[in-house]
MDTraj code that builds the backbone (N, CA, C; nanometers):
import mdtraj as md
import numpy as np

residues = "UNK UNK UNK UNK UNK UNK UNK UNK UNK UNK UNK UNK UNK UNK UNK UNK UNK UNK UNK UNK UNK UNK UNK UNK UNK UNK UNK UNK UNK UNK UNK UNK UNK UNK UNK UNK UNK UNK UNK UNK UNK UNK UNK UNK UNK UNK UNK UNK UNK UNK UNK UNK UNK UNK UNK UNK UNK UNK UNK UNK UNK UNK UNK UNK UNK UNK UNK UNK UNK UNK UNK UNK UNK UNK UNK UNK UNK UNK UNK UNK UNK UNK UNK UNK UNK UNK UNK UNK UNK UNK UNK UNK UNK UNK UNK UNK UNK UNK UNK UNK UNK UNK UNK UNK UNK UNK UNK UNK UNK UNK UNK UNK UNK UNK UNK UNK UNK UNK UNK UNK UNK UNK UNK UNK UNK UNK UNK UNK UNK UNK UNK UNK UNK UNK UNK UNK UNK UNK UNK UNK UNK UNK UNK UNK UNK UNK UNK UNK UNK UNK UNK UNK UNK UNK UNK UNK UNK UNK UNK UNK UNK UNK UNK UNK UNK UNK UNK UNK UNK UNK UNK UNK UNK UNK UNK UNK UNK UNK UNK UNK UNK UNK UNK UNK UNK UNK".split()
xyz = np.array([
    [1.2381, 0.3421, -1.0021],
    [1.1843, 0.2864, -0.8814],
    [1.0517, 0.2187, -0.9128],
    [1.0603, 0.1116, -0.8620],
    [0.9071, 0.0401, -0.9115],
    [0.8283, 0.0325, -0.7419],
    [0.6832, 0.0077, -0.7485],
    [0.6230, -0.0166, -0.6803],
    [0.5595, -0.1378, -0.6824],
    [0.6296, -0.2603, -0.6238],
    [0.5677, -0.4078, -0.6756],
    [0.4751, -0.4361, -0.5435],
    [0.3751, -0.4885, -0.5987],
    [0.2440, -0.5020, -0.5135],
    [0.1982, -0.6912, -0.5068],
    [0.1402, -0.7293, -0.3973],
    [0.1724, -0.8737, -0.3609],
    [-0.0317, -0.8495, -0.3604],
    [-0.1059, -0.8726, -0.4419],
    [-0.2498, -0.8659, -0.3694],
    [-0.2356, -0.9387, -0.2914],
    [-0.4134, -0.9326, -0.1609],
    [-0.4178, -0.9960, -0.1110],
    [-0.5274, -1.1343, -0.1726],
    [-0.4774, -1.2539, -0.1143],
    [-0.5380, -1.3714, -0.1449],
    [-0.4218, -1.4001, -0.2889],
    [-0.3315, -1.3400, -0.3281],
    [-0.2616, -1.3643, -0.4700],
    [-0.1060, -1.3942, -0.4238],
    [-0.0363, -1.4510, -0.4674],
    [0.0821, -1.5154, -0.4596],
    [0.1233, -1.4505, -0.6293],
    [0.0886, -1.3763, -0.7391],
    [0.1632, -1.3228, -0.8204],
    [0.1757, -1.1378, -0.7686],
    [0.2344, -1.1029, -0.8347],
    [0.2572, -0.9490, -0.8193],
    [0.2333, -0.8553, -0.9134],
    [0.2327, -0.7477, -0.9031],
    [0.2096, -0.6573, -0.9960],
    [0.3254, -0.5206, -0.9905],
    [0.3395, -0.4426, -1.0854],
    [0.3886, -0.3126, -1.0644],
    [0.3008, -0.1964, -1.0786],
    [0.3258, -0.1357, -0.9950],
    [0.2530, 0.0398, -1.0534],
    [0.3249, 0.1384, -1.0621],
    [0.3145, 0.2286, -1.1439],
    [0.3650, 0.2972, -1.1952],
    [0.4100, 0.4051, -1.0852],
    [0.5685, 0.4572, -1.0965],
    [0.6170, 0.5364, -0.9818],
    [0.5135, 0.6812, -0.9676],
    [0.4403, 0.7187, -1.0818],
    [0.3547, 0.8519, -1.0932],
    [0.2574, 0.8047, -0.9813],
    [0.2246, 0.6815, -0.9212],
    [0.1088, 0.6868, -0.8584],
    [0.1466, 0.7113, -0.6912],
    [0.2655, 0.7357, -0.6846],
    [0.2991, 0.7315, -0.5703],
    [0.2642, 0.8879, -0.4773],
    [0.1865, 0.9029, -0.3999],
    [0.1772, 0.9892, -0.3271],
    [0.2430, 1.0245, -0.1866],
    [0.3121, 1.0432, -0.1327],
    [0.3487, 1.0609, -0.0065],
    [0.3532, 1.1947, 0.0788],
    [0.3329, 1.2831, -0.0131],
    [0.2811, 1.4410, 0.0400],
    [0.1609, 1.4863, 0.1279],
    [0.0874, 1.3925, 0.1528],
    [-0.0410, 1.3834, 0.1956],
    [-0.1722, 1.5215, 0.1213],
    [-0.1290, 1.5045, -0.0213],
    [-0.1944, 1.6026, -0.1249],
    [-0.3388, 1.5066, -0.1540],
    [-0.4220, 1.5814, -0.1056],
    [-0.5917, 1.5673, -0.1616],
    [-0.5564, 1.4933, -0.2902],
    [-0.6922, 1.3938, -0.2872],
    [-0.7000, 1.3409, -0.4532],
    [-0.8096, 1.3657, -0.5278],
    [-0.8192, 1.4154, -0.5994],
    [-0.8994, 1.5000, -0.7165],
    [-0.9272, 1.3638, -0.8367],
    [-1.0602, 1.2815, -0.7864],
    [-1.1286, 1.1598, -0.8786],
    [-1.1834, 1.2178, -1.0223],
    [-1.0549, 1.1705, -1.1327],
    [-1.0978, 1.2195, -1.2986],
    [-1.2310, 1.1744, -1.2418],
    [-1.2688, 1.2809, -1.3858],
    [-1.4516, 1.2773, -1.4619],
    [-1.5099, 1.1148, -1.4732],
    [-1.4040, 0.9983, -1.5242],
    [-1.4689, 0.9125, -1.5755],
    [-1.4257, 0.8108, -1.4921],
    [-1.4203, 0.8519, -1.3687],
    [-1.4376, 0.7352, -1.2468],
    [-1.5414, 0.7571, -1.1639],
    [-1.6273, 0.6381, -1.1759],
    [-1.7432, 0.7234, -1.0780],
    [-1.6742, 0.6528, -0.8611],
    [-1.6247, 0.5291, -0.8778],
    [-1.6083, 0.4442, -0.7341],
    [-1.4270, 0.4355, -0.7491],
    [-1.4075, 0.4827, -0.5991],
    [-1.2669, 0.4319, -0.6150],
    [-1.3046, 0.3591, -0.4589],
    [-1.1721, 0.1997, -0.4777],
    [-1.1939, 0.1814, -0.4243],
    [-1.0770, 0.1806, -0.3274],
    [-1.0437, 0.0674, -0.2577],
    [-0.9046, 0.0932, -0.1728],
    [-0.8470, -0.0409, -0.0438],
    [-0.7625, -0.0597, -0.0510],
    [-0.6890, -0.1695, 0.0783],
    [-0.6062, -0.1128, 0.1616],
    [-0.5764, -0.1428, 0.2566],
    [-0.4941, -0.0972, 0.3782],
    [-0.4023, -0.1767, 0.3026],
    [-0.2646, -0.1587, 0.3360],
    [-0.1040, -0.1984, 0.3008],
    [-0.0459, -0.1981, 0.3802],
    [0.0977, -0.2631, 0.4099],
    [0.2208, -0.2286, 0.4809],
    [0.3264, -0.2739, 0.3706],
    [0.3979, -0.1997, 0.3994],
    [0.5290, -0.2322, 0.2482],
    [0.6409, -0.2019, 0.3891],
    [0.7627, -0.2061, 0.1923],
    [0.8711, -0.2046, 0.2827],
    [1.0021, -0.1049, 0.1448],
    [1.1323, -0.0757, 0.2016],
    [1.2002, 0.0091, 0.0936],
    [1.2884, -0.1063, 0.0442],
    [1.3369, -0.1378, -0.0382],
    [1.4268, -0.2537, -0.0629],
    [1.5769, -0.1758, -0.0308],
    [1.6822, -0.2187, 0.0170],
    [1.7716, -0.1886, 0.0224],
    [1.9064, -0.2502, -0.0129],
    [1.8717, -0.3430, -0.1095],
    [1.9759, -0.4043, -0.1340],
    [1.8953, -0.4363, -0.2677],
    [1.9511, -0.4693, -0.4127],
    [1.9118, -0.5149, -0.5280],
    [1.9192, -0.6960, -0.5287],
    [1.8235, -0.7679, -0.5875],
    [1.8388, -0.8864, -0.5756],
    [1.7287, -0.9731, -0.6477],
    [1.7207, -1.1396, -0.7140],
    [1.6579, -1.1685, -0.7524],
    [1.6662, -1.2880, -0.7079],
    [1.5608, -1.3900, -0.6981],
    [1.4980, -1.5465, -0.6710],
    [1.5867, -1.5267, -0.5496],
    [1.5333, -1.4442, -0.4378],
    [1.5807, -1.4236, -0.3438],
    [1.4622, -1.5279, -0.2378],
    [1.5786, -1.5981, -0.1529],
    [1.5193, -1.7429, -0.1105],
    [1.4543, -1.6770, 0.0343],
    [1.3108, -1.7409, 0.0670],
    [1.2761, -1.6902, 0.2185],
    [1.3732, -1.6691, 0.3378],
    [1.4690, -1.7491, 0.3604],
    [1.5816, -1.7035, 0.4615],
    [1.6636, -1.5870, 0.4820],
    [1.6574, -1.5199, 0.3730],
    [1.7381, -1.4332, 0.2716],
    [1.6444, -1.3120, 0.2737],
    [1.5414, -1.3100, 0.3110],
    [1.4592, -1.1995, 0.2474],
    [1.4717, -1.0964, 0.3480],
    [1.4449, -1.0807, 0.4966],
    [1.4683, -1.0018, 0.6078],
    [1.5851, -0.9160, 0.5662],
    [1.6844, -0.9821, 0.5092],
    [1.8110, -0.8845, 0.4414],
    [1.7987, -0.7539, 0.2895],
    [1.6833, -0.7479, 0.2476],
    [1.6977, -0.7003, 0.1360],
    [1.5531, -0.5499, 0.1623],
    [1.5432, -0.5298, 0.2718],
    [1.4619, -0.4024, 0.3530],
    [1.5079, -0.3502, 0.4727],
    [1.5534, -0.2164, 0.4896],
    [1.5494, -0.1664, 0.6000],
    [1.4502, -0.0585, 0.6686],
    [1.3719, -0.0854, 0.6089],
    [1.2371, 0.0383, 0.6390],
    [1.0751, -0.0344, 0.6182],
    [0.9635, -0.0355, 0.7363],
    [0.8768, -0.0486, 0.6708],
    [0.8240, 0.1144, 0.7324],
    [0.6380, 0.0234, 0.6200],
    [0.5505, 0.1548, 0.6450],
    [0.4279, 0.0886, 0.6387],
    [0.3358, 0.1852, 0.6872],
    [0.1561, 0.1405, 0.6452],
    [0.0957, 0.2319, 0.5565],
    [0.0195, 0.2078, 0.4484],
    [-0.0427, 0.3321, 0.3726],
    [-0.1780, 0.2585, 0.3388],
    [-0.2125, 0.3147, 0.2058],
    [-0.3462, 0.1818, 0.1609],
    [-0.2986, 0.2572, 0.0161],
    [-0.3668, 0.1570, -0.1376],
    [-0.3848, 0.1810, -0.1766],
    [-0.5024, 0.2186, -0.2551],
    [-0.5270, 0.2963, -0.3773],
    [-0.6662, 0.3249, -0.4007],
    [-0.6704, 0.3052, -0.5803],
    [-0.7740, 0.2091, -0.5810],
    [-0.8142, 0.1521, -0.7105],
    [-0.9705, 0.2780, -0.7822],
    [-0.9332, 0.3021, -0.9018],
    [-1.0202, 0.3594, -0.9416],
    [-1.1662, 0.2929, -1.0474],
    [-1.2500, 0.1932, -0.9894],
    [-1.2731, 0.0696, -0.9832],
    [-1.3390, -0.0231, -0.9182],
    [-1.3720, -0.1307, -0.8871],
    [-1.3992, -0.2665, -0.9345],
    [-1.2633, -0.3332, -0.9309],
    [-1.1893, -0.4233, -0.8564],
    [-1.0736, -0.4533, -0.9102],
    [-1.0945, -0.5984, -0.9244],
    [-1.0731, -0.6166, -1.0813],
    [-1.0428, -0.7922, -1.1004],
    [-0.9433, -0.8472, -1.1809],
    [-0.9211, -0.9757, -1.1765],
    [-0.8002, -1.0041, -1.2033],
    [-0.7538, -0.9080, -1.3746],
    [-0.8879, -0.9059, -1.4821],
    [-0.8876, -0.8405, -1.5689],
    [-0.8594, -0.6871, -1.6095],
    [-0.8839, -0.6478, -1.4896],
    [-0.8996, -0.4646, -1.4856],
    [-0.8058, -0.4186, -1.3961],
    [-0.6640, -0.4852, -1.3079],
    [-0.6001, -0.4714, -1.2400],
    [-0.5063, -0.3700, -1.2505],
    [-0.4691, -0.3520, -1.3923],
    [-0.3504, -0.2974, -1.4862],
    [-0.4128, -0.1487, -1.4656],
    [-0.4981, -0.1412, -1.5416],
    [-0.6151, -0.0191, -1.5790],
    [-0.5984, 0.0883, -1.4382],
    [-0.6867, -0.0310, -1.3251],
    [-0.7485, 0.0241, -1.1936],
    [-0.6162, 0.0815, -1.1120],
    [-0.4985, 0.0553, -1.1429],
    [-0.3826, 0.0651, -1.0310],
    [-0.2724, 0.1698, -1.0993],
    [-0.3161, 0.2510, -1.2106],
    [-0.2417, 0.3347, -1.2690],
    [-0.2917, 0.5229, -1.2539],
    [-0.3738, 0.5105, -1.1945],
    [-0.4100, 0.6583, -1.1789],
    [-0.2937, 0.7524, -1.0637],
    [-0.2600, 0.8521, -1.1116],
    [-0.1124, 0.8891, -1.0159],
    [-0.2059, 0.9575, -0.9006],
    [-0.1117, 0.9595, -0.7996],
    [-0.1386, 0.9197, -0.6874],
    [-0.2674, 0.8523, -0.5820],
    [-0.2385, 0.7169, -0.6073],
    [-0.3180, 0.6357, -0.5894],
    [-0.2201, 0.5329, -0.5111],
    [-0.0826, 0.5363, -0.4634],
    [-0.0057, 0.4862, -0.3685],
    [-0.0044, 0.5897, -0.2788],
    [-0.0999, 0.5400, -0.1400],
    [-0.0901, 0.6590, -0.0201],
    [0.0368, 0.5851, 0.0835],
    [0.1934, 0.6160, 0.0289],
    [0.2895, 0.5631, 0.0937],
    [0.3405, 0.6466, 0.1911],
    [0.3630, 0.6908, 0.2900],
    [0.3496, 0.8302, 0.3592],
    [0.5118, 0.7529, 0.4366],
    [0.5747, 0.8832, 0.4296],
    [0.7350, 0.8685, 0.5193],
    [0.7420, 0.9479, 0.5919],
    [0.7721, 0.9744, 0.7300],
    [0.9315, 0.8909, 0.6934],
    [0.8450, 0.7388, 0.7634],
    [0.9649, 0.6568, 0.7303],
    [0.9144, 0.5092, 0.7325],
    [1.0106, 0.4311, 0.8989],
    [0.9420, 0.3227, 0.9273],
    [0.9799, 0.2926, 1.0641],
    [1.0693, 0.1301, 1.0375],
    [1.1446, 0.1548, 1.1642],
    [1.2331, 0.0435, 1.1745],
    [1.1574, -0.0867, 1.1636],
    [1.2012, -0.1858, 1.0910],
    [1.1454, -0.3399, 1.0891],
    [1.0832, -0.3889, 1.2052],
    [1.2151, -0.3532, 1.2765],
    [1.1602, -0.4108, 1.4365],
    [1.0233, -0.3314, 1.4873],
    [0.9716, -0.2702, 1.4541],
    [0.8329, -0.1495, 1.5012],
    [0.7370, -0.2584, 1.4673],
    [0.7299, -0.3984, 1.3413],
    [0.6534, -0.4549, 1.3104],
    [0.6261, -0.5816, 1.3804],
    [0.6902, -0.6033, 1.5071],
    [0.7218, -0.7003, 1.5589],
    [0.5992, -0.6722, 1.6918],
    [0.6087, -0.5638, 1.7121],
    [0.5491, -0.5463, 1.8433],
    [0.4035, -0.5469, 1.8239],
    [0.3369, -0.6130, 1.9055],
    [0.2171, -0.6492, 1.8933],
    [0.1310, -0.5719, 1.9412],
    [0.1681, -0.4609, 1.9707],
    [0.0690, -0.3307, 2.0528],
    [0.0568, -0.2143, 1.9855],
    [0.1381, -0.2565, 1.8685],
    [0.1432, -0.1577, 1.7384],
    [0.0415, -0.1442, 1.7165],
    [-0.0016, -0.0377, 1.6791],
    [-0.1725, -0.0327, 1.5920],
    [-0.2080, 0.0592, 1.4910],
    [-0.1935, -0.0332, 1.3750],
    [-0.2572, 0.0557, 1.1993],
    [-0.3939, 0.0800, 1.1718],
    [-0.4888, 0.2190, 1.2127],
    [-0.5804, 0.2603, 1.1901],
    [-0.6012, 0.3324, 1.0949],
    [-0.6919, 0.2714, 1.0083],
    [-0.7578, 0.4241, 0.8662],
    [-0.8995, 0.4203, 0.9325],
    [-0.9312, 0.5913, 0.9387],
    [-1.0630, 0.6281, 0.9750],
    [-1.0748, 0.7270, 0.8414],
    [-1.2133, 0.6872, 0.8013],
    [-1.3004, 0.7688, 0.7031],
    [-1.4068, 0.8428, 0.7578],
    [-1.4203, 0.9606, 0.7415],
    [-1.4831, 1.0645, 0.7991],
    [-1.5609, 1.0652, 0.9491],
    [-1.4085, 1.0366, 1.0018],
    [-1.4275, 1.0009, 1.1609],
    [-1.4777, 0.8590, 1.2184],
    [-1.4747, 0.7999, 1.1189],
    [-1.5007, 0.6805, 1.1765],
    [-1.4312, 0.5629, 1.0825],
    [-1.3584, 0.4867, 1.2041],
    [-1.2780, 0.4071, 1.1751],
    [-1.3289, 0.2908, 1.1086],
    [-1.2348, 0.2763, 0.9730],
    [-1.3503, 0.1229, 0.8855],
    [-1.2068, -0.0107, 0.8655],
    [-1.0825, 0.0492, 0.9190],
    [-0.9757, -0.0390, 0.9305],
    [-0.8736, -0.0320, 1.0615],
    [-0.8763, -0.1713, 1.1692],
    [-0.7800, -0.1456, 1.2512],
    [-0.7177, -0.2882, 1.2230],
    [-0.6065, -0.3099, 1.2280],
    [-0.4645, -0.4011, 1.2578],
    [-0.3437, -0.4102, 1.3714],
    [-0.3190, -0.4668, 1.4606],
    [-0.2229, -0.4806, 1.5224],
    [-0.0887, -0.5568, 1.4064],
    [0.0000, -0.4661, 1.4420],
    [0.1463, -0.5100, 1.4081],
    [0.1747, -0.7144, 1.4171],
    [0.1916, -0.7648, 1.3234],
    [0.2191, -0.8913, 1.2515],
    [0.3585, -0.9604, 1.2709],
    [0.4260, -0.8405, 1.2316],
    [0.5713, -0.8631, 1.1952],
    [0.5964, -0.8820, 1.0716],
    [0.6671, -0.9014, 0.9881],
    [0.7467, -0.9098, 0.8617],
    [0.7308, -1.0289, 0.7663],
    [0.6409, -1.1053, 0.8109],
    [0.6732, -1.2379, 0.7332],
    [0.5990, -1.2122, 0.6025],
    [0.5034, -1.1289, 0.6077],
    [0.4332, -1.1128, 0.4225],
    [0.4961, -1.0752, 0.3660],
    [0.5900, -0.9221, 0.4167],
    [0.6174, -0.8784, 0.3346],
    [0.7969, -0.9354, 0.2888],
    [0.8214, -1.0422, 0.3788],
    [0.9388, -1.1195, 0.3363],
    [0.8885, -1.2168, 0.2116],
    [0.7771, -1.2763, 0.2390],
    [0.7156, -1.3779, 0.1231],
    [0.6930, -1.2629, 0.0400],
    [0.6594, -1.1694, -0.0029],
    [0.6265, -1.0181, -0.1409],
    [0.7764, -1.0583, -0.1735],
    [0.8594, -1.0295, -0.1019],
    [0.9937, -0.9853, -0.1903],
    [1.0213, -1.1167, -0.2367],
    [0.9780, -1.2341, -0.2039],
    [1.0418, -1.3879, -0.2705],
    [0.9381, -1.3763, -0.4000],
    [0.8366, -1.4075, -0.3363],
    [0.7302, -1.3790, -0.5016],
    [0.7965, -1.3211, -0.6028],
    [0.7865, -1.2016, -0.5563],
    [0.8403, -1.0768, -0.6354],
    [0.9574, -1.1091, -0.7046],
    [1.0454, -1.1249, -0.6495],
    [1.1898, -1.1564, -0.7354],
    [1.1537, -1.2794, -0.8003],
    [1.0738, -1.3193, -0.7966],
    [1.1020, -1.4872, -0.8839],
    [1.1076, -1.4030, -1.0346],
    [1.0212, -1.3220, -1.0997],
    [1.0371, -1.2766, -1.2417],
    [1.0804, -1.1287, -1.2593],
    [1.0552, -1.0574, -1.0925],
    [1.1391, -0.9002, -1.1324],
    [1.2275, -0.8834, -1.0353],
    [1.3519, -0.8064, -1.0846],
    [1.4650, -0.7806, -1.0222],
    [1.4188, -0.6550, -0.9509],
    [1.4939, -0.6993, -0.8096],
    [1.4741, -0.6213, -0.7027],
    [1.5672, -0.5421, -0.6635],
    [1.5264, -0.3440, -0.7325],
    [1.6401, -0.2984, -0.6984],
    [1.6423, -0.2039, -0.5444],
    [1.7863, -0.1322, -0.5442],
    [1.7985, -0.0292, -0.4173],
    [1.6351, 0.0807, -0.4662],
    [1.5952, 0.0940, -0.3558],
    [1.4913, 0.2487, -0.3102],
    [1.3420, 0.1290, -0.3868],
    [1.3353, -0.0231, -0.4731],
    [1.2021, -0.0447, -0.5003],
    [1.1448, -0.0298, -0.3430],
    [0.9832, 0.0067, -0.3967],
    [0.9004, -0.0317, -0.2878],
    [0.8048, -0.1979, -0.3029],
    [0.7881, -0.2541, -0.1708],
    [0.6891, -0.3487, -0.1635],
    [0.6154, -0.3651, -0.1084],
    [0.4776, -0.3987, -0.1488],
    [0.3448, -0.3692, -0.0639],
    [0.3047, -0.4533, -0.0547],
    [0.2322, -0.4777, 0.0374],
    [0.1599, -0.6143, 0.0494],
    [0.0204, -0.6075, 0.0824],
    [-0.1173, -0.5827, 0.0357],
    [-0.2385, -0.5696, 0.0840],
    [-0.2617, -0.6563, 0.1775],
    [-0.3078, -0.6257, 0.2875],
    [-0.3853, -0.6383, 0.3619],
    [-0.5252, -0.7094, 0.3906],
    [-0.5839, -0.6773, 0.2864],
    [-0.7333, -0.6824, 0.2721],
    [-0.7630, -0.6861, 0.1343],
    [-0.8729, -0.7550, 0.1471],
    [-0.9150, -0.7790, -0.0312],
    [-0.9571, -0.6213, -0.0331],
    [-0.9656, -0.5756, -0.1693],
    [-1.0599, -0.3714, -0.1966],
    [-1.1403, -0.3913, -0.1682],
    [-1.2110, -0.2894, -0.0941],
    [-1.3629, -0.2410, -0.1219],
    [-1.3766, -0.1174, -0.1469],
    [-1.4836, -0.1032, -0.1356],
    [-1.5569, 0.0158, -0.2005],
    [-1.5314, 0.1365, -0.1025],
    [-1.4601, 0.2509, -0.1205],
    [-1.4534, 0.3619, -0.0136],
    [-1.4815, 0.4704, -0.0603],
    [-1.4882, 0.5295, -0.1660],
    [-1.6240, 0.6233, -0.2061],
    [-1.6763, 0.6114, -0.3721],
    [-1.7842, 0.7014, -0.3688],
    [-1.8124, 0.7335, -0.5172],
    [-1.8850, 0.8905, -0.5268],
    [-1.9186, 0.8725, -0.6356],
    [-1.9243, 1.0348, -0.6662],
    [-2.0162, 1.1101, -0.5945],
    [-2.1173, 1.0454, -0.5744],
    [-2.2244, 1.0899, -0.5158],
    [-2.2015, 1.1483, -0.3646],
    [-2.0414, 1.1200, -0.3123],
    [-1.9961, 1.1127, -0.1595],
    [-1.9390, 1.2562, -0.1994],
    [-1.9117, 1.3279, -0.3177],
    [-1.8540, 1.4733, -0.3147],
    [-1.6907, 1.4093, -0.2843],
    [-1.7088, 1.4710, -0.1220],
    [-1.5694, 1.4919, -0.0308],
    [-1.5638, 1.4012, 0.0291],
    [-1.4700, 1.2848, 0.1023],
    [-1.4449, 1.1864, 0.1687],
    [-1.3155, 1.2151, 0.2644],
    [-1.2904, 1.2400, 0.4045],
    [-1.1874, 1.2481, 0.4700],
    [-1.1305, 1.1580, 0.5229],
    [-0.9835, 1.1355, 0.4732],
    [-0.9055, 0.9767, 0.4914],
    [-0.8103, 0.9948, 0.5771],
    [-0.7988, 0.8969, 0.6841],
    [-0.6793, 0.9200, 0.7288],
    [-0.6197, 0.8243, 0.8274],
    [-0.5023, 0.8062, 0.8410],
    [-0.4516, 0.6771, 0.8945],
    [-0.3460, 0.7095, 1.0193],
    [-0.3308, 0.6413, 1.1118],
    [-0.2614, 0.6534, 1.1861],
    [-0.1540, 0.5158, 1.2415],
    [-0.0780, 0.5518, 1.2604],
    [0.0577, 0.4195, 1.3352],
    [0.0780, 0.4545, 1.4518],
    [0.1017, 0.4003, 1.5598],
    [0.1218, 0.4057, 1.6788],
    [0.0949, 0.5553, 1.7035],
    [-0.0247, 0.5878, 1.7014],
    [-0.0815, 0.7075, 1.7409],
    [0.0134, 0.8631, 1.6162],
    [0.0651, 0.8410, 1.5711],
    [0.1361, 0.8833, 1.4722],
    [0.0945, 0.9150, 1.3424],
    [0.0369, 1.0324, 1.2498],
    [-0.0172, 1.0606, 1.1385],
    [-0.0056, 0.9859, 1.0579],
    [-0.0093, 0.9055, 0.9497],
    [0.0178, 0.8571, 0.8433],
    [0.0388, 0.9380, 0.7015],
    [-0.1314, 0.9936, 0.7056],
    [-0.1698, 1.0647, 0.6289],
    [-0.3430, 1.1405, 0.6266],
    [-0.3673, 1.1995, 0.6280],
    [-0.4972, 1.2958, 0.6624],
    [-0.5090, 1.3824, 0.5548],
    [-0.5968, 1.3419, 0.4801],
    [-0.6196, 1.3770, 0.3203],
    [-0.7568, 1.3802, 0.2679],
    [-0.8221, 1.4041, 0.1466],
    [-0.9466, 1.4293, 0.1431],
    [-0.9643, 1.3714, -0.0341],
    [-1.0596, 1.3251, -0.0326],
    [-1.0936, 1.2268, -0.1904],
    [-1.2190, 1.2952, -0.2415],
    [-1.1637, 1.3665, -0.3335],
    [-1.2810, 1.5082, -0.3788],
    [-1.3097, 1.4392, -0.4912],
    [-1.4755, 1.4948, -0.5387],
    [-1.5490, 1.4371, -0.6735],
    [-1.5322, 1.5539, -0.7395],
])
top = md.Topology()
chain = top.add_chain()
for i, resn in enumerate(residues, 1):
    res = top.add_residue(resn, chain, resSeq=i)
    for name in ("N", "CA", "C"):
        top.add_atom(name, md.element.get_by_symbol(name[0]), res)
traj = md.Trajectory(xyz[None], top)
């Protein structure tokens, strides 16, 4: 299972490694030799059908599930240090179970991450069209199989803690609905 990632402001993609995937909503414990991690809000999707140079018309067909999570860079992220920053395991906060396509349509939807009670990301529901353009990107050089995930950032990273912060409490919500409520320990 791969996790192919669309940055934001980037039209290429990346993979991360399936170890980084978290969905248990298990605390993350920042190794010794990271002092800043940083992080983007996401919405992905499950692929459900395998496929490649899969054309924009075509793409709505190859997901039946999205979701909202963020991911978390251990980092600085630049085009150079991307590889490095996006491999620490669990550092995909993908949280399931995951919601019907159509949930992304409605415009009263609302994707909130609040950090220690106070909210530093809100989004109303878009609909599908990024993460239809992720899966065209995406397939142009990797094959798209059953259960990949695709993410699509949101937001360029910033900075959401460092060491000096100890404990950091994260947590996101979908239509009033948990995401994930977790804690980023030094």
């Amino acid at each position: 299972m791969n996790i192919i990632v669309k940055p934001h402001g980037n039209d290429l993609c990346y993979c991360r490694p399936d170890t980084t995937w978290e969905r248990e909503n298990k605390d993350f414990y920042c190794p010794d030799c990271i002092s800043e991690i940083y992080w983007t809000p996401i919405t992905f999707a499950r692929a459900c059908k395998a496929g490649k140079c899969i054309k924009q018309k075509f793409a709505a067909r190859y997901f039946d599930a999205i979701g909202f999570g963020a991911l978390l860079y251990c980092g600085k992220v630049s085009a150079g240090n991307i590889a490095f920053l996006s491999c620490a395991d669990h550092t995909s906060l993908l949280p399931f179970p995951m919601y019907n396509p159509l949930v992304a349509e409605n415009k009263d939807n609302l994707y909130e991450v609040i950090k220690d009670g106070t909210p530093i990301w809100k989004s109303h529901a878009e609909g599908n069209a990024d993460v239809e353009d992720a899966i065209c990107r995406a397939s142009e050089l990797t094959s798209i199989r059953i259960g990949d995930i695709i993410a699509v950032e949101l937001a360029p990273a910033e900075l959401l803690a460092c060491r000096t912060d100890e404990v950091v409490n994260l947590k996101a919500t979908f239509c009033e609905n948990t995401l994930f409520d977790m804690k980023l320990i030094f």
